[in-house]
Kinemage of the C-alpha trace (Angstrom):
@kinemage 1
@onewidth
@group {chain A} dominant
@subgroup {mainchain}
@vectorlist {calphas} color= white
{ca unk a 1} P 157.757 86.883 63.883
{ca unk a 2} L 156.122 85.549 66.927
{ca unk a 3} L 156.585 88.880 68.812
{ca unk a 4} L 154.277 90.247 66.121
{ca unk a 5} L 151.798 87.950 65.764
{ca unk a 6} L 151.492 87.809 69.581
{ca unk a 7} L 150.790 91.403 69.177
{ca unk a 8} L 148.425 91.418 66.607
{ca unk a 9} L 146.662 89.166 68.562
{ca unk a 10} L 146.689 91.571 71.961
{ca unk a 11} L 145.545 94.489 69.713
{ca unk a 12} L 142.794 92.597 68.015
{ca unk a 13} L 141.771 91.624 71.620
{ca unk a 14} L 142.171 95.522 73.427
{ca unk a 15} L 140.254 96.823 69.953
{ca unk a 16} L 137.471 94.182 70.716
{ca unk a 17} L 137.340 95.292 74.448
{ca unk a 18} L 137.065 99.163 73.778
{ca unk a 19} L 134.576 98.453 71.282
{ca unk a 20} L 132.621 96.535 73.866
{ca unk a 21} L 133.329 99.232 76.741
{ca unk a 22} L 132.326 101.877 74.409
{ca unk a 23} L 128.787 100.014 73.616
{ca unk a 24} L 127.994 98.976 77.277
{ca unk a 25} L 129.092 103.138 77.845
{ca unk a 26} L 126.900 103.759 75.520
{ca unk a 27} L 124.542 102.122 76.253
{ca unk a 28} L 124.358 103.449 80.210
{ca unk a 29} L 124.546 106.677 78.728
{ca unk a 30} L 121.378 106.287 76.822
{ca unk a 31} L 119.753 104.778 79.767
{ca unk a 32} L 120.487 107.095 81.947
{ca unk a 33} L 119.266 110.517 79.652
{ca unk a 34} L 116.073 107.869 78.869
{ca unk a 35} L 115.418 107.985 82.971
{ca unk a 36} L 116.073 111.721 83.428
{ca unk a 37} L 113.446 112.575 80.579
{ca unk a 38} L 110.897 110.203 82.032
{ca unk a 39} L 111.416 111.521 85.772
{ca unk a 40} L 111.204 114.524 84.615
{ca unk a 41} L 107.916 114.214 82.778
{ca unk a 42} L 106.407 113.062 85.711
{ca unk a 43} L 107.106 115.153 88.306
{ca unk a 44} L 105.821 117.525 85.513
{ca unk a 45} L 102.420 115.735 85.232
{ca unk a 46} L 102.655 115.637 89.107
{ca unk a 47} L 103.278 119.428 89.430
{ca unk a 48} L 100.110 120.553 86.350
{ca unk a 49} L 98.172 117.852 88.628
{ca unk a 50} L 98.869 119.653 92.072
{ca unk a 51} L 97.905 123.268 90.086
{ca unk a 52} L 94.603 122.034 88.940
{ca unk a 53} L 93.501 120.381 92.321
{ca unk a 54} L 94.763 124.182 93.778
{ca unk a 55} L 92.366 125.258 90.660
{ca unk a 56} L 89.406 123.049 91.447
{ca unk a 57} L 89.623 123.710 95.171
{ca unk a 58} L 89.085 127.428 94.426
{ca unk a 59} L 86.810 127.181 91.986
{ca unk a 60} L 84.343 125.017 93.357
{ca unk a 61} L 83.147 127.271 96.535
{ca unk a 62} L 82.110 129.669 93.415
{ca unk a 63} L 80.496 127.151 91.603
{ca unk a 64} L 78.495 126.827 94.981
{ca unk a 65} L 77.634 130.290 94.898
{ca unk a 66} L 76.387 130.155 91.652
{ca unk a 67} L 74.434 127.461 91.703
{ca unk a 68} L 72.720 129.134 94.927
{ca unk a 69} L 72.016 132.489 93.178
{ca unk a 70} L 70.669 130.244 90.465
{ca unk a 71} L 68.299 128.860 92.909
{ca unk a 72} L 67.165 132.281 94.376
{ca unk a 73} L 66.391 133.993 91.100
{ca unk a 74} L 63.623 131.488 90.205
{ca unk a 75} L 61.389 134.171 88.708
{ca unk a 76} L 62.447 136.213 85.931
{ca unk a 77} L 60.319 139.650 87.533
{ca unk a 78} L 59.440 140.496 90.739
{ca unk a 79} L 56.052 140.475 91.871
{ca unk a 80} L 54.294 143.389 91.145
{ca unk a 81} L 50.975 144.874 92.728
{ca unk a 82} L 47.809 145.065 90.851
{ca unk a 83} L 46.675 147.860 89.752
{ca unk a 84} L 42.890 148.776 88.559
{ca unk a 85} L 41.957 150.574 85.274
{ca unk a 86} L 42.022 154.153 86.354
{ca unk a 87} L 45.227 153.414 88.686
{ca unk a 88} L 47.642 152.471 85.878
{ca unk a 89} L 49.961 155.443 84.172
{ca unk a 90} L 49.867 155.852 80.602
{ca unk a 91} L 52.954 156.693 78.472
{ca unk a 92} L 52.670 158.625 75.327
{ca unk a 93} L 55.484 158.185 73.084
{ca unk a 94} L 55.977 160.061 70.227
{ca unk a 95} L 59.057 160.049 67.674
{ca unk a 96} L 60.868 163.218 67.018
{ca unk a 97} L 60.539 165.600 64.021
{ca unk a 98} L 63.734 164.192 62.276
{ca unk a 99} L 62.454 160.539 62.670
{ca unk a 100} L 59.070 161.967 60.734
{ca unk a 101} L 60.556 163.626 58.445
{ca unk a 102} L 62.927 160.722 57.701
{ca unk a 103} L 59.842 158.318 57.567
{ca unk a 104} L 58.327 160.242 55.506
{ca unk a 105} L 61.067 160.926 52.714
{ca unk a 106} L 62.018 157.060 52.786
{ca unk a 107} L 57.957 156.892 51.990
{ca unk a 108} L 58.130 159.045 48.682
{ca unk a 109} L 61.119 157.341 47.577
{ca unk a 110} L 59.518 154.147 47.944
{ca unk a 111} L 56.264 154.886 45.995
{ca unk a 112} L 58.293 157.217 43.438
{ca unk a 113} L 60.338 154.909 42.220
């Protein structure tokens, strides 16, 4: 009788033991994936952050660029001599027979109707 109360008693304490040891294993093991995944992240954050400095750094001697030919390109023509009266050329434009004809049927519709 005492032989198996005696080992009740060892069991009770080796099933309270693993149960511990399995939490604190646990535990660790949570702790452990929790610092992988946050390492991870930022070396990621650390990596985007190195690619958009690389982005900037190219980037920004066009920026320059354009901001110069901005500057240059102040007027929206280029200056142009004057000419007199009689020096200027005329153009005479005139719309083709189809056009007429067109404007001219879409006029009798119009006043037809």
């Amino acid at each position: 009788m005492v032989s198996k109360a005696l080992l009740r008693l060892v069991s009770a304490i080796n099933r309270r033991r693993m149960k511990l040891l399995l939490g604190i294993a646990l535990l660790a093991y949570v702790a452990s994936v929790w610092g992988n995944f946050v390492n991870m992240r930022s070396i990621q954050e650390n990596g985007e952050m190195k690619i958009e400095r690389k982005i900037e750094e190219i980037v920004e001697p066009l920026r320059e660029k354009i901001r110069d030919l901005e500057k240059s390109f102040t007027q929206k023509y280029p200056p142009v001599k004057f000419l007199s009266e009689k020096d200027r050329k005329r153009i005479l434009t005139t719309s083709s027979r189809a056009e007429r004809e067109t404007w001219s049927i879409g006029l009798a519709t119009r006043t037809s109707s």
